[in-house]
Structures are given as C-alpha cells and as structure tokens.
N, C-alpha and C positions, 0 to 999 in steps of 0.2 A: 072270206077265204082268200089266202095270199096264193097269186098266180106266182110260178117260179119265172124266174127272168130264165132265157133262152141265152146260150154260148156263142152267137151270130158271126162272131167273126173265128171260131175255131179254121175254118178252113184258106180267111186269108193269111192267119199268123201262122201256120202251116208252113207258109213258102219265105222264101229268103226278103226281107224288110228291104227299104230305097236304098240305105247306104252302102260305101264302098268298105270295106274292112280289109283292117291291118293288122299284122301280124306281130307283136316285140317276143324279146325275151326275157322274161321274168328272172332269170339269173343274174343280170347286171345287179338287182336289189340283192343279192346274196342268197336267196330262194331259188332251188330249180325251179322252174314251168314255162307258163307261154303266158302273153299279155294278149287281147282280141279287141280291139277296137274301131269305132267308125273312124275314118279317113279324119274328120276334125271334128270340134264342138266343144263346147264349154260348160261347167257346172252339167255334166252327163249323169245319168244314173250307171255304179258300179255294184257289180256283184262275184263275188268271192267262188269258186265253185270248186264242189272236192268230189275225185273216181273211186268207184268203186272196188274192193279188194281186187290187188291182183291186176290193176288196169291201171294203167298211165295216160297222161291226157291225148294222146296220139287218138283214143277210142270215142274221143268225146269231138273230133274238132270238126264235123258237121253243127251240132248244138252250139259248138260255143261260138263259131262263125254266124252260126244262124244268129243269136242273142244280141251281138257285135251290129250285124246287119239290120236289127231294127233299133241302136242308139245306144246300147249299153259295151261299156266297159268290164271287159272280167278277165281275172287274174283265176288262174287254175295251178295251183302247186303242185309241183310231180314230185311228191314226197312220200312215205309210206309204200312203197310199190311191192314191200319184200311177203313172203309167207306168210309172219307175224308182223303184221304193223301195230303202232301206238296209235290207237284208236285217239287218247288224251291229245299226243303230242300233232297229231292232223289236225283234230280242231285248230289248235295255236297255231298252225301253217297257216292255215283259214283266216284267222284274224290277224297274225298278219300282213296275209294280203290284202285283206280290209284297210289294212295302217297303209299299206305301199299305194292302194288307186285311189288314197283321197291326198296322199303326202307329194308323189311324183307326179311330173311334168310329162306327158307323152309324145312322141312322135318329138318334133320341133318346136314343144312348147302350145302348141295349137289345141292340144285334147286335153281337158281338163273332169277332176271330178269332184261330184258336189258332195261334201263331207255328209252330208243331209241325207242324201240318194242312197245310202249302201244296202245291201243288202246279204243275203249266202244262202247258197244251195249246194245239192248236194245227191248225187245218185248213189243206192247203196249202201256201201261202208262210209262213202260220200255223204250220203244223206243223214245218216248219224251224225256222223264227225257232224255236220251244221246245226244242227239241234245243240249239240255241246256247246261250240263254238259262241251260241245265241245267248247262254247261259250268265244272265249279269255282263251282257256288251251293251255297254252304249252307242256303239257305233254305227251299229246293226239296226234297220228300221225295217225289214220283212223276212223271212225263212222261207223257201221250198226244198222239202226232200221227197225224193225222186223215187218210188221205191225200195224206201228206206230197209236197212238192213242193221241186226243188232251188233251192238257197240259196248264196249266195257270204258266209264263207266257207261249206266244204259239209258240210251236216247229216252227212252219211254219214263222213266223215273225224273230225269230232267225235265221233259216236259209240262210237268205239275209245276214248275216255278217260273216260266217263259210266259209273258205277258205279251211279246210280240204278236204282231199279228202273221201266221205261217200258212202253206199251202202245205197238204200232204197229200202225195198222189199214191193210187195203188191201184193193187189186179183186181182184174173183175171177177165176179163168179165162175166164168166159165174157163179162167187161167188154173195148171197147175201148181201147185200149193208148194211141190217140193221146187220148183226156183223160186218162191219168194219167201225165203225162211224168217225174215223179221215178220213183226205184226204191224203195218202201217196203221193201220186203222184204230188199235187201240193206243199207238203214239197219238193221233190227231184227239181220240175221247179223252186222253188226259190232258191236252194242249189247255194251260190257262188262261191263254189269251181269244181273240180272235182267231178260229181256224175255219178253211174249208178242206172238206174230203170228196177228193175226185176218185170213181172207181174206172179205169179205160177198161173197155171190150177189149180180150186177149191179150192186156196188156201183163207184163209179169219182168220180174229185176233182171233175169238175162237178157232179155231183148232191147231193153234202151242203149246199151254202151253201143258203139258200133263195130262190131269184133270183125277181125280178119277170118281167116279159114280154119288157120289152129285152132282157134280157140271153137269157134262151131263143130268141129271135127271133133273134140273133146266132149261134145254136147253140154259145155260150159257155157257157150254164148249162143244168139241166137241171130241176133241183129234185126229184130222188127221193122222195118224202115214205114210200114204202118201206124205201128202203137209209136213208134218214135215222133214220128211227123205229128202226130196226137198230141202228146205228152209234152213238145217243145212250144205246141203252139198255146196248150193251158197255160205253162214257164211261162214263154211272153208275155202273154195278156195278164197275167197275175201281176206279174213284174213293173209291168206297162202301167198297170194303178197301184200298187204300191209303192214303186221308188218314182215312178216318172211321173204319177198324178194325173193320169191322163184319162177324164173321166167315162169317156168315150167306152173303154175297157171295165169301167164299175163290174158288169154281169160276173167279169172271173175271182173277183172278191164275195160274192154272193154265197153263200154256204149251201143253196140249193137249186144252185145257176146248173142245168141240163142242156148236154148237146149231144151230137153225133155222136155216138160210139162211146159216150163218156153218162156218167150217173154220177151224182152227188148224195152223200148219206149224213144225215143229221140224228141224234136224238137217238132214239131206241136201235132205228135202223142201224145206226152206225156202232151203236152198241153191243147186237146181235154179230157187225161182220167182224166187233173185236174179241166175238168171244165170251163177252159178260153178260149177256141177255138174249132174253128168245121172245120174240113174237110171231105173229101170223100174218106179217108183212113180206108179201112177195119180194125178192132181189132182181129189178126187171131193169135193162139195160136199152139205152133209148138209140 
C-alpha cells in the first residue's frame, strides 16, 4: 500500500523566500503590466501569470512579490481588465510574456531567464486564459490555475489535448459554490498530461485576488489572506520542482501529496467532486 507523501514544507513557502525583489515595467516591451524579480541571477525560472475578471495586477502584487522572493521571474500582463474581456486574446498576452522573460535582459543585464524554465499560471479568468495559452506552446514546461474560472474557448475542452504536466488548485467541500462558478476539478479529470488536484479548506476564487474594500463591499471579493498564504505556498513548491528542478519540493508534484488545510483528489474521488461519478468515499480535509 502506497503511503501519500506529506506537504512538509507548505508552511515555510508560506512566507516571503531569501531574495530581495524588484519591481520593472512590463510596458517598455509594448505589453502593459509589471515585471517581479529577485534582485539578480541567471538562467532563473519564469512564469507568465494572468488576473482574474475584472482585476488588474495591483490585486495580485503580494503573490507575485511573494513568487519573485523565492527566484522566479514573472511578467503579469494588465490586459483584458474591461467587462467583456477576450478570454483568446489573454492567453496570447500570456505567451507573450512568456516570449518577453526568456527574450529580455533584466534589471542591468544581471537577471536572466532560462528559455527551459517557463512556465504560466493563472487565478480565475486567469487561470483559464493559462490552460489556453498551454495549448500547442512549446515554451511552456508547467501550468498552475488558481481557481480556475470558465473561459470561451473552454479551459476544460482544451484540456484533453495539454500533455504538460499542470497543478489545479480548487475549494474545498466546505467553500461556497456560488464564488467558484468554474469546475476546477473536472478541468484537472480531463488534464492529459500529468496533473495534481489540490482541494484548500475554505479556500474559494474570490478570496485569492487581494481585493481592496470596494470590492469586498460589493461582496465580490473577499481577500482570504489565509487560503491565500495556502494557495501561494502550493504555487511555489509546485513551481519550485517543476521549473526550478528543485527536488527537495518533489511532494508538491505528487498527485496525492496531503497537508494542512489542503486534500489532494485522484481517480474516482476527483471524479465525483467533478461531477461525473459517485462513490462512497468520504470528502475529508486534513
């Protein structure tokens, strides 16, 4: 009987990584957004990240600082921001900001990024768009979306053709249903490559952005700074062996890797929380 590997370090990637981070602006490439980088390093791991409807990267720049802070490079495009975004034309933001952190030179020439390393995630509408975006890249060597939300065309149908290896994170049982209107779960059961499916404790798509007051006030956001601290420190460690190779982090690649406040769903299970099958398998959250 296989023992599930344990999440061990959810709680130190939790908190802000050794490095010092810098801030660019992603508009000198012709692309609004922001660039988040360590202070220096070479051949780094980069990752592409895209907000959720409605949300510009201002909501994200604790995560994307946080990300920065433990070695990575990410370009966040502030494109789509309107009522009706091009779910299509997000992706393509996405990639190419993938083109811009393996093509440019950062800071003083000092930050580089390794063409090898890339990666895209994505909270959201965010989190669709990266599933797209995954679609036939070459460039692209891992996926996380973030409480994925649906996407025209649709994340989950694309997913049957993505051989990448992806992380899909989603709510838990005891979150409600109406903030997380996509189906993460059955995005990850149709994933054809290597996937894991993280379920966080009260974890749910309004609560990761990091909203202001309006927007809570709206009872649009929520701003979890719990399931967030959660939810950034799976990112990392996924990220941390996927692009950075760092094997140390192997458990967050595990597809039935369990920790604090988080449950992994395989097989049937995972198949039941997408809706296409039923067992008599408890939904128990550790």
């Amino acid at each position: 009987m296989r023992v599930s590997a344990k999440l061990k370090q959810l709680s130190e990637l939790s908190k802000r990584g050794p490095h010092r981070v810098m801030e660019g602006d992603l508009g000198y490439t012709g692309l609004p957004g922001k660039v988040y980088a360590p202070a220096e390093g070479r051949d780094l791991p980069g990752v592409a990240f895209g907000h959720d409807w409605r949300r510009e990267i201002g909501a994200y720049e604790e995560t994307l600082r946080h990300l920065a802070s433990w070695g990575f490079v990410v370009a966040a495009p502030n494109t789509e921001t309107d009522l009706t975004p091009d779910h299509r034309g997000f992706a393509a933001d996405l990639e190419t900001s993938m083109q811009i952190l393996a093509g440019v030179r950062i800071g003083n020439g000092n930050i580089t990024v390794s063409p090898k390393k890339l990666g895209v995630a994505g909270h959201g509408m965010g989190g669709g768009a990266a599933v797209l975006a995954a679609v036939d890249n070459p460039k692209a060597k891992a996926v996380a979306a973030l409480y994925p939300a649906n996407v025209a065309p649709s994340a989950v149908e694309a997913a049957r053709h993505i051989v990448l290896p992806a992380m899909v994170v989603g709510p838990g049982e005891d979150s409600d249903s109406l903030f997380n209107p996509g189906n993460p779960a059955k995005l990850a059961y149709n994933w054809a490559g290597e996937v894991v499916y993280r379920a966080v404790k009260k974890g749910e798509q309004k609560g990761f952005s990091e909203d202001g007051l309006g927007w809570r006030l709206t009872g649009l956001g929520s701003s979890d700074k719990k399931t967030q601290a959660t939810t950034r420190a799976l990112l990392t460690g996924y990220l941390l062996h996927q692009l950075a190779e760092e094997k140390k982090y192997a458990a967050f690649s595990d597809p039935e890797a369990a920790g604090k406040n988080v449950q992994s769903l395989v097989g049937d299970n995972l198949a039941k929380a997408a809706g296409l099958a039923r067992n008599n398998t408890a939904f128990s959250l550790f």
